[in-house]
Structures are given as C-alpha cells and as structure tokens.
N, C-alpha and C positions, 0 to 999 in steps of 0.2 A: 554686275556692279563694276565701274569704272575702276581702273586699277593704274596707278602709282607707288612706284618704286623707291625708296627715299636710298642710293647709293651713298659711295665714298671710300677712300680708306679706314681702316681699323684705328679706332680712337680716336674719333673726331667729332664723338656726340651723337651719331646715328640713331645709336637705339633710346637716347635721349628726346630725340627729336621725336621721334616714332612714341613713343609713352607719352611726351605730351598732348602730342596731336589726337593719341588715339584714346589715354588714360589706362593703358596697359601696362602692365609691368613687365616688360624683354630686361635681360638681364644687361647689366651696365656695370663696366670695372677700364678700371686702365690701363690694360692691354691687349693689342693685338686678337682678334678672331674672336672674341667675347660669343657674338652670335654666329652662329655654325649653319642653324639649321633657319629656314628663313620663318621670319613672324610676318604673322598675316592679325588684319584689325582693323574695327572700322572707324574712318575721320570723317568729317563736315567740312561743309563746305558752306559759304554762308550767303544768304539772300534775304532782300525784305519779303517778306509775306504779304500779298493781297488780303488778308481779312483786316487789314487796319486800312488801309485804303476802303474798302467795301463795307466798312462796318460790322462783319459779321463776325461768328465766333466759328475759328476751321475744327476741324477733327483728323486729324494729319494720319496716313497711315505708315507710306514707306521715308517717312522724315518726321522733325519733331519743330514745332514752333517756338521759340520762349521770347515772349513778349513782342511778337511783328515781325520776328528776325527767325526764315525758314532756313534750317540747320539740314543740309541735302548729305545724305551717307555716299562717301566713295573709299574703296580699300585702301589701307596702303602696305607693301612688304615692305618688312624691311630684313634686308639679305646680308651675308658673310661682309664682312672689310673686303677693297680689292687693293692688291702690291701691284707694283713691276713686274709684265710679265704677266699674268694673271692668264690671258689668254693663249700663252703657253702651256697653261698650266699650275702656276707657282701659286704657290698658297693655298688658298679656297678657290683659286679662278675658274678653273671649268663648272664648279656648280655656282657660283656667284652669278654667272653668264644666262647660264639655263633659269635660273630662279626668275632674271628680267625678261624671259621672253616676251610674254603676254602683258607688260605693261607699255601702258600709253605713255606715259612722262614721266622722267627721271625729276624727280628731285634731289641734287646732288649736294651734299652735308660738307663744308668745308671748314678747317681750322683757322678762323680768320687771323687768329694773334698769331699763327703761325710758332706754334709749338707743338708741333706733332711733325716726327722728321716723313719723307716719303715713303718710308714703311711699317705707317702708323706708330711709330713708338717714341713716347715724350721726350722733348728736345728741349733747349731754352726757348724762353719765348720770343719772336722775330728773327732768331736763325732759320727758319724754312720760307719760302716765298710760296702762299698759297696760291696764286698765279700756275705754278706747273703743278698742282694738282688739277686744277680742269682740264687743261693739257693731256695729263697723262690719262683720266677716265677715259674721255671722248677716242683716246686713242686706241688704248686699248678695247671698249666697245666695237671700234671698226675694225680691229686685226683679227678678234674673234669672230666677226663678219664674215672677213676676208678669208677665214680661214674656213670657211664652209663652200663660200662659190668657190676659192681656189683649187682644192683637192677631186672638181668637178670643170673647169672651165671649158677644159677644150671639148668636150663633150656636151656640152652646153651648148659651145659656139656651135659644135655639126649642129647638135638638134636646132637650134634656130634656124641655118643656113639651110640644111634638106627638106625642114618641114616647111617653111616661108613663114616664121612663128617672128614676131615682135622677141627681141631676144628681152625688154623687159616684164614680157609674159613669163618668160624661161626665168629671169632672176627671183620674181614674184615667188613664182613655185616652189625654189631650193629655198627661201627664205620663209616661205610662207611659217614655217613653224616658230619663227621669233615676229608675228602679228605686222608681217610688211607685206602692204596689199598692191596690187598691180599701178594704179594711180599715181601712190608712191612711189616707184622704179620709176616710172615716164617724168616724171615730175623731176627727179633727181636726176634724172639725164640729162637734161637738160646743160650740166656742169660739166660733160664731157663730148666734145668737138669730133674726135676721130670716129671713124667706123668700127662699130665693138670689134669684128673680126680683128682688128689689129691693136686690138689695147693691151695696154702691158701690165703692169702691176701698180703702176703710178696713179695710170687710169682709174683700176675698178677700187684704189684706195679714195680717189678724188670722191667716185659715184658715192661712195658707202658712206663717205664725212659727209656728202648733202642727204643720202636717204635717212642719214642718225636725222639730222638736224629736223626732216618732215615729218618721220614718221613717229620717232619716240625724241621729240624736243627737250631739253633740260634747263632745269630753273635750280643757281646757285643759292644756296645760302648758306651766308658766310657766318656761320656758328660760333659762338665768344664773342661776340663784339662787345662786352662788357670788359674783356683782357686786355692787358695792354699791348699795344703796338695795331688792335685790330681795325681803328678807326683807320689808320691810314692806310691799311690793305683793303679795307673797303671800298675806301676810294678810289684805287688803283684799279678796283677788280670792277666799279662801278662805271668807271673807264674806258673801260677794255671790253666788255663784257651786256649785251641790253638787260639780261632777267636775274640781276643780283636783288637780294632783299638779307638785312642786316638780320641779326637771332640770336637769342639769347636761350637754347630749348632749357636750361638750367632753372633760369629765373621764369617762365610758364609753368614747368612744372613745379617749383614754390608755391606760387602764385594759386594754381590751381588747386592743388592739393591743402592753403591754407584754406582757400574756396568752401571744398567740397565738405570741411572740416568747420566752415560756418563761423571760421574766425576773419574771413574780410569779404566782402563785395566784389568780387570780381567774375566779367566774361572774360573770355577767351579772344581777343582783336580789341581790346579796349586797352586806350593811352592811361588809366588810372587804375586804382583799387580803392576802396573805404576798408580802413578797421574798424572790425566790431566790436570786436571783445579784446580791447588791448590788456583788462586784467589778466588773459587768459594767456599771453605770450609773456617770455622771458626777455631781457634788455637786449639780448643777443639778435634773438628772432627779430623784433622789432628793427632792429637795425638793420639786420639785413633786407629787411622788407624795405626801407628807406632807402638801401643799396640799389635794389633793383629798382625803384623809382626814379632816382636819381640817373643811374648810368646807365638804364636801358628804357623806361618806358618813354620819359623826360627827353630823352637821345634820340630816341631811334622811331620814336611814336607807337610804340608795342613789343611785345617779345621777339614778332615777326615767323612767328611756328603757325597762327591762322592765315597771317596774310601770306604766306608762303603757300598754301593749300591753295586758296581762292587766284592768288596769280596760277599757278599750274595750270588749273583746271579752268579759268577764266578769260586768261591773257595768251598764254602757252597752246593749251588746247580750244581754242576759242569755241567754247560751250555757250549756252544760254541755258534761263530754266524754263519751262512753261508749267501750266495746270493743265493739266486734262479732265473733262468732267463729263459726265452725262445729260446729266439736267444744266441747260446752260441759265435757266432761269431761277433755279436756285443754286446753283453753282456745286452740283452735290452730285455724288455717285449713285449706282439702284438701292442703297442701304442707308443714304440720306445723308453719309457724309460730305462736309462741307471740304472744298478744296484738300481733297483726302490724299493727293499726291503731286512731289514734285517732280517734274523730268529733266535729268542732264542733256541736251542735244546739242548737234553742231549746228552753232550759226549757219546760215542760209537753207535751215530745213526748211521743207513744204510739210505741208498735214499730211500730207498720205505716209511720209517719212517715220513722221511720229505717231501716224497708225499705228505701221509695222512695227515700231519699238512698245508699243503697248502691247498685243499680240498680232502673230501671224495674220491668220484669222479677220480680226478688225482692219490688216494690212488688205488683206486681198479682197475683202468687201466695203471698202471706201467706196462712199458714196460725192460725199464733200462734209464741208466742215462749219461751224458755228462759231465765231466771236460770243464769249459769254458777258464780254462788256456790252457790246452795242448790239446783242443779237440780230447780226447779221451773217450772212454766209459770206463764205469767205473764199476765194479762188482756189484748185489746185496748185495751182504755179504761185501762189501768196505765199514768201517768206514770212517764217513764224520770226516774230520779237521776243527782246526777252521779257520775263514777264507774262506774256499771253494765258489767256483761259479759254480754252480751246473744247469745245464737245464736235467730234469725230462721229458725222452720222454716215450710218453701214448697211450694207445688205440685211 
C-alpha cells in the first residue's frame, strides 16, 4: 500500500491530523514528543466511481464506494515531532528519520497561527514565523541524507571511477534503503554542473535538496487556520510555496466524530454539514459547530485534512486510478464482482505496467489489453487514463 508520512515539529496537530484522516486515536496532548513510536493506519483517498456513470451496482473489494465516490486505501505514518538538529541526533531524530524511509510523500503539518515556538512548545500566537519551519524540515531531511553518502564519499567516488559505474548508480545504492531509486539520482543531477569527482559538500547538499523534492515531494498544510493571525501566514506561505492547502484537523475531527455519532450529515471533503438531531446537542456544542462553519468550512472550503490526502497522492505524486476487470463485458472479476478494485498508478503507465502491479505472474504473461468501455484492444505502448477499465488479457 502506498505510504505517506504526515511529519512536522512536536505540537502542531500531527497526530490530529493523522486521527482525522485515518479515525484513529494516536495520542494527542500539548507537548513535545507525544508520539514516540510511529502509528501506522489506513486513509482514502477520493475518486468518482464508474458504477454511476455505468449504471451498475459495484461490489468493491480493496476499497469501499459511498454513494459514486470510490474511497481508495493508502497508509499513512505518522512519526516522533522533529527539533533542530534532529539529524544530529537531538530529540527523537535518528528514529524520526528511519520511520520516513519508505515513504513516498511527506505531508508536512505546520502551525499556521504560528504559536508553536521551533521546538514545538507553545508560544504566543504570531510570535513564531511558520515559514522557517518548512525551512528547517527540508533541511534537515537532506543533512540526514548527507550524512549517510558523506561518511562513504570518497569511496564511492573510487568505486565509480575504477569500476566505470554512473556514480548516480553508486548513490542510488547507499540510498537505496530510504526508497531512492536510480532515475531519481539521474534526474536530480541534473542540479549539479561540476564533475562529482570534485564536488564538495555544497554540491551533494544542492543534489540531495532536488532528489528530496523528486523522490519523497512534500505537501504543506498549514494547520489552525481557524486561529488567529493564520490567515495571513497562509498567504504568505501560499506565496512562497506551490503545494500549501489551509486545515483545520481539529474541526474534521469534530465534524466527523459528530458524524459517526449520527448527530449531523457530514462527509469527509465536503464545504457543509446538516444537523440532525439538534435536540440532542447542548448550546455549547451547537455553537461550536457554527464556529467551524463559519471560520473554516465557509473560509477555507473544507477542513482541508481530505483535500490534503488527494493533493499528495494526486497532484504531488501524480497517481491516476484505473479498474481492472476480467470480464470487460460485465465489468466483473471470475467471482462476478463488479468493478471489485481500484488501482493507485503513475500517470503515463502502459497495461503491462499495471499487469505487473496486479501480479508478477499476469506481469510476465501480458498478452495485451481490453478497453471495457469500448471493448476494444488497446496498444502496449497506450497510456492508461484516469478512470480506465482495463481487462489485462494473459498467457
């Protein structure tokens, strides 16, 4: 399953965010290191469903449909607070580090009102400039990098140089256990001009700030924006910054948990809610439900905890979904379910791509492939859409 990281400093709503998104309960207080040990849980990600388009009734297996709108599972951690330093060591930082190896995109948790000083612990509100918290992540992400090629470099460079090896094979390698693939070395070198034999430290810091940016991308969101002074950090950071989305993970999790509790109407990515049973709240509750309408649905067009998820994974990671089916002419599995799965892939797959990602197996005995809209066959070298309904015929 697809994996994202929700980071940040200690006490900025992390595990806030992560209970919203995922309906778990990580423990949440207002201070420093709350979570130690990393939570894992599963989120959605959101899509329309083909059976309303098609008429038909799905039977979804590795996702769940409610009402047309296909809710697709991807994980997310969420891991220690990170200080200054971190990648020296300070704080939780060397396991903070190790916990995001394997994730694909950061989603990074900021204190928008800017009341959380830089090492997480509450401050007045608008004394801290959330601005150099992105700053210092990113930063320290790449010194923790750096500190793994560094303590290996020159030995690096021979082996590149004796064996006549692409030295971003060689980086690929020492990296490979925090999920940096060769592509992405080549691709981020791009940033540095000189011949590696003679890069310095400026250099493999430059290379490491573009392979963050390719390999493991991050998407701000600027948490509190319901507090004050948040609105104009948002701006600032919306500015400065392409993949900012405003959040309120507080008022979601209100929201949802009045939900699930069948005292209002509410999804999850939706600018409204209905009360149902206002008998059944107190003048207090009610208000604050009014609170979060007012200053954050009204504002902001959502709590921005789902459209946070679906940027990552959508915009960030540029995914698509497809169906994969058997029967292209009932659109169903060998067990007769109807569009029974959705699949994450990267834009510009080919069907044999998403063979392979269904199994080996179907991978290696691609035959070619089925349009179950227009049942036609469909080219090897044909980019899947998003959307597609795809039957994968095999050896």
């Amino acid at each position: 399953m697809l994996q994202i990281a929700v980071t940040g400093k200690p006490n900025v709503g992390k595990s806030s965010f992560f209970n919203a998104a995922t309906l778990s309960e990580a423990e949440v207080a207002s201070y420093p290191f709350t979570t130690i040990n990393v939570n894992k849980a599963v989120a959605h990600v959101v899509k329309p469903c083909p059976c309303l388009e098609l008429k038909v009734e799905c039977n979804p297996r590795n996702s769940q449909c409610l009402e047309g709108t296909r809710l697709i599972p991807v994980e997310l951690l969420d891991v220690a607070g990170l200080v200054p330093g971190a990648h020296k060591g300070r704080g939780l930082g060397n396991k903070f580090l190790d916990d995001l190896r394997q994730a694909r995109a950061f989603i990074h948790v900021i204190d928008a009102s800017g009341s959380t000083d830089e090492e997480g612990k509450p401050c007045e509100a608008g004394s801290h400039d959330p601005l150099e918290d992105v700053e210092f992540l990113e930063h320290e992400i790449t010194m923790w990098l750096y500190g793994i090629l560094h303590k290996n470099w020159h030995k690096l460079v021979r082996k590149a140089l004796s064996q006549k090896l692409d030295i971003a094979k060689v980086i690929a390698e020492q990296l490979s256990g925090a999920g940096i693939t060769v592509e992405d070395v080549i691709e981020a070198k791009r940033a540095v001009t000189k011949e590696y034999k003679d890069w310095e430290k400026e250099d493999i810091v430059n290379l490491l700030d573009s392979l963050l940016k390719i390999a493991k991308p991050m998407l701000i969101v600027a948490n509190k924006a319901d507090l004050p002074h948040a609105e104009e950090n948002i701006q600032r950071l919306q500015e400065k910054y392409d993949n900012v989305v405003p959040a309120s993970a507080e008022s979601e999790l209100a929201l949802t948990r009045a939900a699930k509790a069948g005292l209002i109407s509410y999804v999850s990515g939706e600018s409204d809610f209905e009360i149902l049973q206002k008998d059944k709240l107190s003048p207090q509750q009610v208000n604050a439900l009014e609170y979060v309408r007012e200053n954050v649905l009204r504002k902001y067009g959502g709590t921005g905890v789902q459209e946070a998820l679906n940027q990552a994974v959508f915009n960030l990671l540029d995914m698509i979904v497809v169906f994969p089916v058997e029967d292209e002419h009932k659109l169903s599995d060998q067990k007769g379910n109807v569009l029974p799965d959705a699949l994450l892939i990267p834009r510009g797959s080919k069907p044999r791509d998403m063979a392979f990602l269904i199994h080996t197996d179907i991978g290696e005995g691609f035959m070619h492939a089925i349009d179950a809209r227009s049942c036609r066959r469909v080219a090897s070298d044909h980019e899947l859409e998003d959307g597609d309904i795809i039957s994968i015929i095999c050896r």
